[in-house]
C-alpha positions as CSV (number, residue, x, y, z in Angstrom):
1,X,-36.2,-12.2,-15.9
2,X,-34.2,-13.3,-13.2
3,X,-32.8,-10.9,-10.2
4,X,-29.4,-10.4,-10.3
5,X,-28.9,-9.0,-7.3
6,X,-30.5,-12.0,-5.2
7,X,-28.1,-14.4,-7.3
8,X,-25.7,-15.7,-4.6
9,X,-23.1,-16.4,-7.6
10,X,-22.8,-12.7,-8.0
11,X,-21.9,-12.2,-4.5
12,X,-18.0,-11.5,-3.8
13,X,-15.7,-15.1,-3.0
14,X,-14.0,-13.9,-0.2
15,X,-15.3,-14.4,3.0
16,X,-17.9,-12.4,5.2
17,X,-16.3,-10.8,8.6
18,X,-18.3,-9.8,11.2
19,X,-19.4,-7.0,12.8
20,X,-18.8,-8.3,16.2
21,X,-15.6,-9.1,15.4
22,X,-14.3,-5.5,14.7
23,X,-11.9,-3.9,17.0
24,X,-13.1,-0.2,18.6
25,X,-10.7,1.8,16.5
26,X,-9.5,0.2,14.1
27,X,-10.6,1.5,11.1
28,X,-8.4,3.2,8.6
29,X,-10.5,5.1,5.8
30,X,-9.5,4.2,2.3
31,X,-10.8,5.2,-1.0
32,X,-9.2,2.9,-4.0
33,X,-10.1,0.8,-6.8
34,X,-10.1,-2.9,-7.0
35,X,-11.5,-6.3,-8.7
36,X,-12.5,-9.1,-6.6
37,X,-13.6,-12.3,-7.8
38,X,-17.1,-13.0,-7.8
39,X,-18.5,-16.9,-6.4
40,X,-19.7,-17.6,-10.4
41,X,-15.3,-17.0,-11.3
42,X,-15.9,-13.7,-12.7
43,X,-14.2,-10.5,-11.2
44,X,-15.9,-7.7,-10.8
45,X,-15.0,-3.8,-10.1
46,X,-15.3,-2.9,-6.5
47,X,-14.7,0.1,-4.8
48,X,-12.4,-0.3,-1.1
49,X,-13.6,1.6,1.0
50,X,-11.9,1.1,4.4
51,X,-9.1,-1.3,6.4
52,X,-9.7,-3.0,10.0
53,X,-8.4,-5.2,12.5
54,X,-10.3,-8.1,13.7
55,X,-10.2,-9.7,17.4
56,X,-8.5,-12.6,15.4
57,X,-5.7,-9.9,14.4
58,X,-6.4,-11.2,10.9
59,X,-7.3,-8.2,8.4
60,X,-10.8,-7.1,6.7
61,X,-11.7,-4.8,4.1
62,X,-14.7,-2.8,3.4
63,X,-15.7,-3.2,-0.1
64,X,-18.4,-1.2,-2.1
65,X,-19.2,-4.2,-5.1
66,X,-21.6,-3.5,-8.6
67,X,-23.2,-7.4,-9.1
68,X,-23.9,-5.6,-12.6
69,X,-24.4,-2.5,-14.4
70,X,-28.7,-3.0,-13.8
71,X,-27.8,-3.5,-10.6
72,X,-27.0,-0.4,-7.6
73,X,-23.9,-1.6,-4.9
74,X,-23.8,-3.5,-2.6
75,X,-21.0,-3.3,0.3
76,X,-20.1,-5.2,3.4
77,X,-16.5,-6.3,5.4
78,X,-15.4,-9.2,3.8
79,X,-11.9,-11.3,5.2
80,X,-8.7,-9.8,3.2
81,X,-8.3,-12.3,1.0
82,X,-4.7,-11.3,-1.8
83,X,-5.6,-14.1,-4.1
84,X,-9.4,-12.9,-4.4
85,X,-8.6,-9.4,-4.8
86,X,-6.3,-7.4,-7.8
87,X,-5.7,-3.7,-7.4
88,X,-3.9,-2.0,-10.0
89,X,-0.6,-1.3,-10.1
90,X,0.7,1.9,-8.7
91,X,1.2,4.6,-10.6
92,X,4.6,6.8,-9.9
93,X,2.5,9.7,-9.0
94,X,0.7,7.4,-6.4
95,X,4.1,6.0,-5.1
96,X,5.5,9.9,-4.0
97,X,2.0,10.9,-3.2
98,X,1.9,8.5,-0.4
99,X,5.2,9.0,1.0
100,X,7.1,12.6,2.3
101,X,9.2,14.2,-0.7
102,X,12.6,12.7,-0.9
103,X,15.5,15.0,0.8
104,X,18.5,15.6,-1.5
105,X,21.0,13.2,-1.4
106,X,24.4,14.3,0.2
107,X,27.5,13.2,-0.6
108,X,28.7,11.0,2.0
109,X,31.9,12.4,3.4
110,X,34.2,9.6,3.4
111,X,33.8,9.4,-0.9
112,X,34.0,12.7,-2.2
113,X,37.8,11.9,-2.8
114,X,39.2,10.1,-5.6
115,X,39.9,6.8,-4.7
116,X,43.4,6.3,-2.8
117,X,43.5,10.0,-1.8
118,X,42.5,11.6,1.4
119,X,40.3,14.1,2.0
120,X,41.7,16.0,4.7
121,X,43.4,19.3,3.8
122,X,45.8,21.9,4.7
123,X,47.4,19.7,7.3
124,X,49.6,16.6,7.5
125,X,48.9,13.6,9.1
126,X,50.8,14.6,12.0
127,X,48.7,17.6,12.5
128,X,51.2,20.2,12.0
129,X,52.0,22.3,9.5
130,X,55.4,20.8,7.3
131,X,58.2,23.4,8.3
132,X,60.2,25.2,5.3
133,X,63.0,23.4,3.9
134,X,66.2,25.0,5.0
């Protein structure tokens, strides 16, 4: 029986960041899904767990990774890598959650009239008030 979790093939493809590297600060929680691919070409489920900035202003991930289902997690800061890592596709409910609501739409006031006719009323264009044919 060999131990999977030792097997360096099962370890994640993207690249180790280190700890020394972190800036103070600069950790922004997260809590998502996500497969990155393993050394061995497989991709496996991984749980992200958090966003930082390196010294190198290049960007790491904390990942939470399952080398099986035998097997508990492992988890480390690994280099963000797009091509080594898939997350699913967001979900509408995910899009509005993350953003404010949307505010109504107002008309804008220079199209509420038909096209060719003004929208000023009560008054001519000279300002006044036409006077009463005589």
């Amino acid at each position: 029986m060999t131990c999977v979790f030792a097997d360096p093939s099962r370890e994640p493809a993207l690249e180790r960041a280190m700890p020394a590297d972190a800036v103070p600060g600069s950790t922004i929680p997260e809590d998502s899904e996500a497969e990155i691919l393993l050394r061995d070409g497989t991709w496996a489920w991984a749980q992200v767990i958090g966003q930082r900035k390196d010294r190198h202003d290049r960007w790491c991930v904390g990942i939470r990774w399952y080398a099986s289902p035998a097997v508990g997690g492992r988890e480390g800061w690994s280099l963000y890598a797009p091509r080594l890592t898939r997350r699913p596709p967001l979900t509408r409910a995910a899009v509005s959650a993350g953003r404010p609501a949307a505010t109504p739409p107002y008309p804008d006031p220079s199209r509420t009239a038909a096209p060719g006719r003004s929208t000023r009323r009560g008054r001519t264009q000279l300002g006044r008030t036409p006077a009463p044919p005589t």
